[in-house]
N, C-alpha and C positions, 0 to 999 in steps of 0.2 A: 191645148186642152188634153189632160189626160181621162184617159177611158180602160178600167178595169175588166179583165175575164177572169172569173175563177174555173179551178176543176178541181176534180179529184174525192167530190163526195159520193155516197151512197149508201150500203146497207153492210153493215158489218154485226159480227156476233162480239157478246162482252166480252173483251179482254184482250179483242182483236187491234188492229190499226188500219189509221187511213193518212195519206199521206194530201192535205191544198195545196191547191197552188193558185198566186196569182200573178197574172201577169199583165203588164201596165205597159201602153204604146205612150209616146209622148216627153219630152225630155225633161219634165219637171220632177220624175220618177226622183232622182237620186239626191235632190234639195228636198226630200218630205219626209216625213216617218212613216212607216209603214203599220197596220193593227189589225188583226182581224176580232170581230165581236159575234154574237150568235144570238137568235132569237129565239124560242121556245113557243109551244101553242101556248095564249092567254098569257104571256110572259113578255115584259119589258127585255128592250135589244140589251145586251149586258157586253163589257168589256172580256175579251178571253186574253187575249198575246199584244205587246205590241214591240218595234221595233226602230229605234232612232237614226237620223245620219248616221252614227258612227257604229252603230253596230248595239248599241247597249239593250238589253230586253228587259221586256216586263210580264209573266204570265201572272193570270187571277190566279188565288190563292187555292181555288176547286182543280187547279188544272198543275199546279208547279209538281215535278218530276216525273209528269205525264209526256204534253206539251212541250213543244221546241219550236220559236219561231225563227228566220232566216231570212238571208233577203241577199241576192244578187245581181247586184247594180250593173253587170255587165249584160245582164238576160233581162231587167227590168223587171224582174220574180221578185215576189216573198211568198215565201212556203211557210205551211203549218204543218209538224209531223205531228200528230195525235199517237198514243198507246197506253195501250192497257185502258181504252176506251169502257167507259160505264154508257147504260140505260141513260142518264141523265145526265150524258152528254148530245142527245139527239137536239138537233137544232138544225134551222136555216143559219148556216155560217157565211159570214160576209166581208168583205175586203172593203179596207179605206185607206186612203192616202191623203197627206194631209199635215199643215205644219203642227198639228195636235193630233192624239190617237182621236180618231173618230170624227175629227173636224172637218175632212175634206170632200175628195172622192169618196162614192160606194161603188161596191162591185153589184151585179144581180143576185147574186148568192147561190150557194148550194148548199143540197139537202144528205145533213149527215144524221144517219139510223143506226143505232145499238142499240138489238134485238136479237133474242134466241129465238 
């Protein structure tokens, strides 16, 4: 059974960065893809990054040259670097693992703020 922690959210100002992290106990870690999605007040959970076996990514089209996602099968990590963060990027961001982005495990999420 894999089980998810994320970190790495909080309050940042526009324009700033914040660097997730998640990190997954359990050996199915490096047979999954990895994805992080984000949810909004009154807003459906939406796709942001995701991450396959071999390495290949996918960021949402709101996010591409922002947005880096990564993933370290020796540390059972995948990180999300965010920059040049907007206002409407604030969301609960959440970790999944999973042989689909979003299909598997979730993390508890954390809470990421861009505010002046």
């Amino acid at each position: 059974q894999v089980q998810l922690v994320e970190s790495g959210g909080g309050l940042v100002q526009p324009g700033g960065s914040l660097r997730l992290s998640c990190a997954a106990t359990g050996s199915l870690f490096r047979i999954n893809t990895g994805s992080w999605f984000r949810q909004a007040p009154g807003k459906q959970r939406e796709f942001v990054a995701g991450i396959t076996v071999d390495g290949r990514t996918n960021v949402v089209d709101s996010a591409k040259g922002r947005f880096t996602i990564s993933r370290d099968n020796s540390q059972n990590t995948i990180a999300l670097q965010m920059n040049s963060l907007k206002p409407e990027d604030t969301a609960v961001y959440y970790c999944n693992i999973g042989r689909a982005y979003g299909s598997g495990i979730w993390g508890q999420g954390t809470q990421v703020t861009v505010s002046s």
